[in-house]
C-alpha positions in Angstrom: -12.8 10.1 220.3 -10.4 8.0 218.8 -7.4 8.8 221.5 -9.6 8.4 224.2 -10.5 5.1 223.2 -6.6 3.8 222.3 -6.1 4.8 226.1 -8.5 2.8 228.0 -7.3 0.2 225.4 -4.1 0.1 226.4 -5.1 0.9 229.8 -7.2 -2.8 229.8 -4.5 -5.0 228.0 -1.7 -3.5 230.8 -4.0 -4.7 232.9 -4.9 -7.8 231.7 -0.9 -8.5 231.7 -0.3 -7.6 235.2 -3.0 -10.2 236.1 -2.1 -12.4 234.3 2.1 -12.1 235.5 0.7 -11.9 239.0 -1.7 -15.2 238.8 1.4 -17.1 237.3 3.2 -16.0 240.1 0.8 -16.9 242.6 0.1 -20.7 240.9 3.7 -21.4 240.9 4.4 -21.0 245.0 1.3 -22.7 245.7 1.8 -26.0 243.5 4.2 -28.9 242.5 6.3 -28.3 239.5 4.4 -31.2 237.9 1.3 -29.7 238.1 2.7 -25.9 236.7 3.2 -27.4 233.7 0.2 -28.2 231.8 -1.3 -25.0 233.6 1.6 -22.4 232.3 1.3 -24.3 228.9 -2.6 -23.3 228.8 -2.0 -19.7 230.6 0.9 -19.3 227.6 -1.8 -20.1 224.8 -4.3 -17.5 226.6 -1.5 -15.5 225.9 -0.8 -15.7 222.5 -4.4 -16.2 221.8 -5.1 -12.7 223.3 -2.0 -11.1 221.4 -3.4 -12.3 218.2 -6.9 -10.8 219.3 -6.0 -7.6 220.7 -3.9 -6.7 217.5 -6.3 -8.0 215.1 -9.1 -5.9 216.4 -6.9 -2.7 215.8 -6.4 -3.7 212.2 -10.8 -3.4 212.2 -11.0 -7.2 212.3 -14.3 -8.1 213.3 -16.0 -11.6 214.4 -12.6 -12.9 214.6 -13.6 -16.5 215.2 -10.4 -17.1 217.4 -12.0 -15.2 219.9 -13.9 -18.3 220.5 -11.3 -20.3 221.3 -9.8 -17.8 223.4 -12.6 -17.7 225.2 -13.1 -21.6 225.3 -9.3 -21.8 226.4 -9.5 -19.3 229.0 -12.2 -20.3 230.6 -10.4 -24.4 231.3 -7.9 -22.6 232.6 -10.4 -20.5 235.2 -12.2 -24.0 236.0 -8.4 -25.5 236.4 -6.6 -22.8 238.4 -9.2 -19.9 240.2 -5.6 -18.1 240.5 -6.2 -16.9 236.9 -9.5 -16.0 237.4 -9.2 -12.0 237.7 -8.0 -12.3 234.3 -11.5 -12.8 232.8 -12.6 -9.5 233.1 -9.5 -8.1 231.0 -10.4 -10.9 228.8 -14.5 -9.7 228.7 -13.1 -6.0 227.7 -11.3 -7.7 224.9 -14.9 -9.7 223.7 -16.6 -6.8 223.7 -14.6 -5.0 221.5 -14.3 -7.6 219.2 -17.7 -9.1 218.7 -20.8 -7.4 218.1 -24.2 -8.3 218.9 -25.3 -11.3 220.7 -21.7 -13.2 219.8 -20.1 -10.1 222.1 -22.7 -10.5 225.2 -22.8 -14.1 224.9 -18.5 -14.4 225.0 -18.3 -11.5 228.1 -21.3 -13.5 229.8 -18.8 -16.9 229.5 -15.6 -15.7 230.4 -17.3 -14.1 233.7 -19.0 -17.1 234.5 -15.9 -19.2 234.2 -14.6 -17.2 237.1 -17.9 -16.9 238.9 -17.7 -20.9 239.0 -13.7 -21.1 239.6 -14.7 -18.8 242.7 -17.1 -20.8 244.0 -15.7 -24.2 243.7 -12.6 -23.0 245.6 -14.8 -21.7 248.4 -16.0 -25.8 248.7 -19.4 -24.5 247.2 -20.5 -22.8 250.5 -19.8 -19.1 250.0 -22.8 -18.0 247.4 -21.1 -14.3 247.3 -18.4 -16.0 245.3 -20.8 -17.1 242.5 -23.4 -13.7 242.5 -20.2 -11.0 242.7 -18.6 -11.9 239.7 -22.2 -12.0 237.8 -23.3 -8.7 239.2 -19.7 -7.3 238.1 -20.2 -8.4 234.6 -23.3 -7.3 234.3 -22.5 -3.8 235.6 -19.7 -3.7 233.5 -22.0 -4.6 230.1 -24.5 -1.3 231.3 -21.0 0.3 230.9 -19.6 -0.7 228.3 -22.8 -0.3 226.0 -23.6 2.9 227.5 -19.8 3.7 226.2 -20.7 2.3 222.8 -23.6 4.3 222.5 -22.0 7.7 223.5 -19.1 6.9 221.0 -21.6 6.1 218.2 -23.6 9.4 219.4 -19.9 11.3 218.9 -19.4 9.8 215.7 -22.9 10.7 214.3 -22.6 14.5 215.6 -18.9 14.8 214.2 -20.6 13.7 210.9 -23.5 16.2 211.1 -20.7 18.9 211.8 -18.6 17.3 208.9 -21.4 17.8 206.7 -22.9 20.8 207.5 -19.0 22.8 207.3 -18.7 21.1 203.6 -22.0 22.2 203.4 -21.5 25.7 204.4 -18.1 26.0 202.1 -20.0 24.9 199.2 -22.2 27.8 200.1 -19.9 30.3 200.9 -17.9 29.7 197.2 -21.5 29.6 195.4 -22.2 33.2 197.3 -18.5 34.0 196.6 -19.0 33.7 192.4 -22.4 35.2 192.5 -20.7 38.2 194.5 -17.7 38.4 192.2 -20.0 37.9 188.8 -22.5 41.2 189.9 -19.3 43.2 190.8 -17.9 42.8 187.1 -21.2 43.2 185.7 -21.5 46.5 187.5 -17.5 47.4 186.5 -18.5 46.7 183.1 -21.8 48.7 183.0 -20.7 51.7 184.6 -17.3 51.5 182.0 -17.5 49.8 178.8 -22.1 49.6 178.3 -22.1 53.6 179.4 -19.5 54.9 177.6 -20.5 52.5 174.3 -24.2 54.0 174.4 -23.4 57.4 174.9 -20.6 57.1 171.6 -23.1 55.5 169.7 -25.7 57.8 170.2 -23.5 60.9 169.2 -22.2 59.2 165.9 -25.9 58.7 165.0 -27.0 62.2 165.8 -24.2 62.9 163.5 -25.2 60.7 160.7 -28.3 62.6 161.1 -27.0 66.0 161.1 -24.3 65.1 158.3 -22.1 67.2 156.8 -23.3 70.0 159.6 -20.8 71.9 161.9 -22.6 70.3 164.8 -22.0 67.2 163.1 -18.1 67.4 163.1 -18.4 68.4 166.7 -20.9 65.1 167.6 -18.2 63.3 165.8 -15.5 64.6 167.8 -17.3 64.3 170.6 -17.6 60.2 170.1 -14.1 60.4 169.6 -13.2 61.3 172.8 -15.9 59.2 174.8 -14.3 56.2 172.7 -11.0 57.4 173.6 -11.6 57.8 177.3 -13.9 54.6 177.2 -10.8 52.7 175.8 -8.8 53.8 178.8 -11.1 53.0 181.1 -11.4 49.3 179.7 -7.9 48.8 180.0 -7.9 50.1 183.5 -10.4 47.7 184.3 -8.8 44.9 183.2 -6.2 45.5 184.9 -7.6 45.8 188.4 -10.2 44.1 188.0 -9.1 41.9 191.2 -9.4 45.1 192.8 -10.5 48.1 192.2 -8.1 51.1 192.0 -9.3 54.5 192.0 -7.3 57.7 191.0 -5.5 59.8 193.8 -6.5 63.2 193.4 -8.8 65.4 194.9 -12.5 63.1 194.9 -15.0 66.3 193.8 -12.3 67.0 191.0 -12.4 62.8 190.3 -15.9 63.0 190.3 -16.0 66.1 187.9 -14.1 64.5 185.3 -15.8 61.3 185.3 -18.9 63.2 184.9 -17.7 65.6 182.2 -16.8 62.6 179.8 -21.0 62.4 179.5 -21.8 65.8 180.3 -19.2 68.8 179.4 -20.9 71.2 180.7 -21.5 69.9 184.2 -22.3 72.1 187.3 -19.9 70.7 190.4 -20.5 71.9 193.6 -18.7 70.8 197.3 -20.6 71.3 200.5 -18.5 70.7 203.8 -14.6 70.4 203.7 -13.2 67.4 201.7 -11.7 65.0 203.6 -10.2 61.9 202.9 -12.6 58.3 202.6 -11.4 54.8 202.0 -10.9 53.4 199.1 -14.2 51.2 198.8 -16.4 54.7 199.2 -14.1 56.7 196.6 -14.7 53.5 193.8 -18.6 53.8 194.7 -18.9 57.6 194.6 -17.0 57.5 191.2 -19.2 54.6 189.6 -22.3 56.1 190.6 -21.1 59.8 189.0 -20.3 57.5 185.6 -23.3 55.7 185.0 -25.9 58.3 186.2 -24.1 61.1 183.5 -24.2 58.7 181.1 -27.9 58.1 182.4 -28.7 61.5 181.5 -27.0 61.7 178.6 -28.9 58.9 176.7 -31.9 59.1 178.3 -32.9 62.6 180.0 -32.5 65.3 177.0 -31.6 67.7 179.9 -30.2 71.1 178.9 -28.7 71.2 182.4 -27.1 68.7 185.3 -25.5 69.0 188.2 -22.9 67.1 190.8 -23.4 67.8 194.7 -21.2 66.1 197.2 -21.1 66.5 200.8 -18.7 65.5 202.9 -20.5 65.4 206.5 -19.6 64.6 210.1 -19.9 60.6 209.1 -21.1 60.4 205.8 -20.6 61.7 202.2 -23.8 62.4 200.7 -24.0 62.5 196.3 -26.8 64.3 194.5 -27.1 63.9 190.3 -29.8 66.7 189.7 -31.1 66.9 186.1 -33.7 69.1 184.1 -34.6 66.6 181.6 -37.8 64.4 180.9 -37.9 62.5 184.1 -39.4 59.4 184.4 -41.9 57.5 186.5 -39.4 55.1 188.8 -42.0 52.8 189.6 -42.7 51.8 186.1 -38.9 51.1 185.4 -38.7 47.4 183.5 -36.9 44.8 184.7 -33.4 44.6 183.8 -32.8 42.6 180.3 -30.6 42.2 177.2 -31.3 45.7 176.2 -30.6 47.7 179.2 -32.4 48.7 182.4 -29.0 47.8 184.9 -27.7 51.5 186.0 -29.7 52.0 188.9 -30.0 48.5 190.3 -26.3 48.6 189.9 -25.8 52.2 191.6 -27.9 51.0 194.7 -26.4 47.8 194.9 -22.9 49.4 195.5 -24.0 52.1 197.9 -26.7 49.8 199.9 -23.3 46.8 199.9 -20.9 49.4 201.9 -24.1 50.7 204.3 -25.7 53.5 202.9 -29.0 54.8 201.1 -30.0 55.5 197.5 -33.2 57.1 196.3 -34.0 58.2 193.3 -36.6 61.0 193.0 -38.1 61.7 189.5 -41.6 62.4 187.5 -42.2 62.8 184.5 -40.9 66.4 182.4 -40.0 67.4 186.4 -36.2 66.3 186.0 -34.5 63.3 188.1 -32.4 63.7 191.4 -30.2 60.5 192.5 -29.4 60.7 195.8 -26.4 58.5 197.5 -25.6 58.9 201.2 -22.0 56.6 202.4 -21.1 56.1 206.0 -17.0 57.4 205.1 -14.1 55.9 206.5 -10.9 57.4 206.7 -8.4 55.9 204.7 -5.4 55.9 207.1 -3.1 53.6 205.2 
């Protein structure tokens, strides 16, 4: 609003200078030089009186009390010379925007009264049109202006509002943005480092157990390896962390391994022909395989598991099928220090790129754990 209004500024005080070279004009052919004097004296302090104004009330200068003697200045010289007259309503522009309140209606009301009166004195006090038209101008010209006032105050509220509610909204979107980002490295972490420590931890202490046993040495070894592998995997996610990378290779082979660092003696099985999926579906798929092995291996006690994928006309479907204890899924606890995250985590990334996750259990019935992905084709 601001250009708008610097346009009918200028607009006014162009004006206001075209009257006022045109009423000098006029006065000068129409009088004695002795007379001109005094007149273009006052006419040159209306001038400068509204130069100082006009520039002042760019600066935000408000109440200027010059703008009384402006006003008291131009309107002797209106009384003096009715040449000068059309000047006054440049002049009540200029009041307007410069006082506020009663002080602005009661300096526009003056200066259009001076030339009502200068009007009607040169028509001998006989033509009555003189004296209302310049009244009913001004006052038309108030309704304006304020109306103009009110629609730029209205403006500036509503660009405030929008101000407001966009800061507003970017304050939201960064608050959703660190909760986003804090639940995607909680999950990395889970599925990587928390799986693969549990499962280590709980070999070494079936080895303690079974200590100095063959099947010892082999728990042992086994822990080895799952550190080993979980090292590699902690290093991998530090390192994309920003985002996540996800090996290259065949994905039911991918899955397989990621699986068989829990579960070595995992069933795989393919149904459909692999194709390629993007890169956000591959990272889920192999998350999922991670943490619900490692599910099974700390929790199920199943002698056997198995790995289905399915790569379907527009989805890739994922089944973890176990024989162990099962588990009643409505009596899961609420996540806390001590665990309870893998499945809230495993259907928070499939439900976050469109699909479904179920999980189907009871208990000494075994536990299925169901994924289905809308894929895209990684074309890149």
């Amino acid at each position: 609003m601001l250009a708008p209004r610097a346009n009918i500024d200028t607009l006014v005080h162009v004006g206001f200078a075209v009257l006022m070279f045109t009423a000098l004009i006029r006065y000068v052919l129409r009088h004695d030089p002795v007379e001109n004097l005094w007149i273009m004296v006052l006419a040159g302090v209306v001038c400068a009186l509204y130069l100082v104004t006009a520039f002042l009330v760019n600066r935000k200068y408000k109440q200027a009390p010059w703008v009384i003697v402006l006003v008291a200045t131009s309107s002797v010289l209106v009384l003096l010379a009715p040449s000068f007259a059309w000047c006054s309503f440049g002049l009540f522009f200029l009041c307007r925007r410069t006082l506020r309140g009663l002080a602005g209606y009661l300096a526009g009301g003056l200066t259009v009264l001076a030339a009502a009166l200068s009007w009607f004195m040169f028509s001998d006090d006989r033509d009555i049109v003189m004296l209302l038209g310049p009244i009913a101008i001004g006052a038309m010209l108030t309704l304006i202006f304020d109306r103009m006032e009110q629609d730029a105050a209205e403006q500036r509220r509503l660009n405030e509002e929008i101000s407001s509610a966009q800061l507003q909204l970017a304050a939201s979107e960064r608050r959703a943005g660190i909760i986003t980002e804090r639940a995607r490295v909680s999950r990395e972490i889970h599925d990587t480092v928390t799986q693969g420590l549990a499962s280590s931890l709980l070999l070494l202490e079936a080895a303690n157990r079974n200590w100095p046993t063959t099947s010892s040495q082999d728990e042992v070894r086994q822990a080895s390896e799952l550190l080993r592998h979980n090292l590699m995997e902690t290093r991998r996610l530090v390192h994309d962390l920003a985002s996540p990378a996800t090996d290259t290779g065949p994905l039911p082979e991918v899955l397989r391994e990621a699986a068989s660092a829990y579960l070595p003696d995992l069933q795989m099985h393919v149904v459909g022909t692999e194709r390629p999926v993007s890169p956000e579906v591959r990272h889920a798929l192999l998350r999922v395989v991670q943490s619900a092995a490692a599910n099974v291996k700390l929790h199920s006690g199943a002698e056997q598991a198995t790995v289905t994928i399915g790569f379907l006309q527009d989805t890739v479907t994922l089944d973890i099928h176990d024989n162990g204890r099962g588990f009643t899924p409505e009596k899961l606890q609420a996540p806390s220090q001590s665990g309870g995250y893998g499945l809230r985590a495993m259907r928070q990334r499939v439900e976050q790129l469109g699909g479904e996750f179920s999980v189907e259990s009871t208990p000494r019935s075994g536990t299925i754990i169901a994924a289905l992905i809308p894929s895209e084709e990684n074309n890149s």
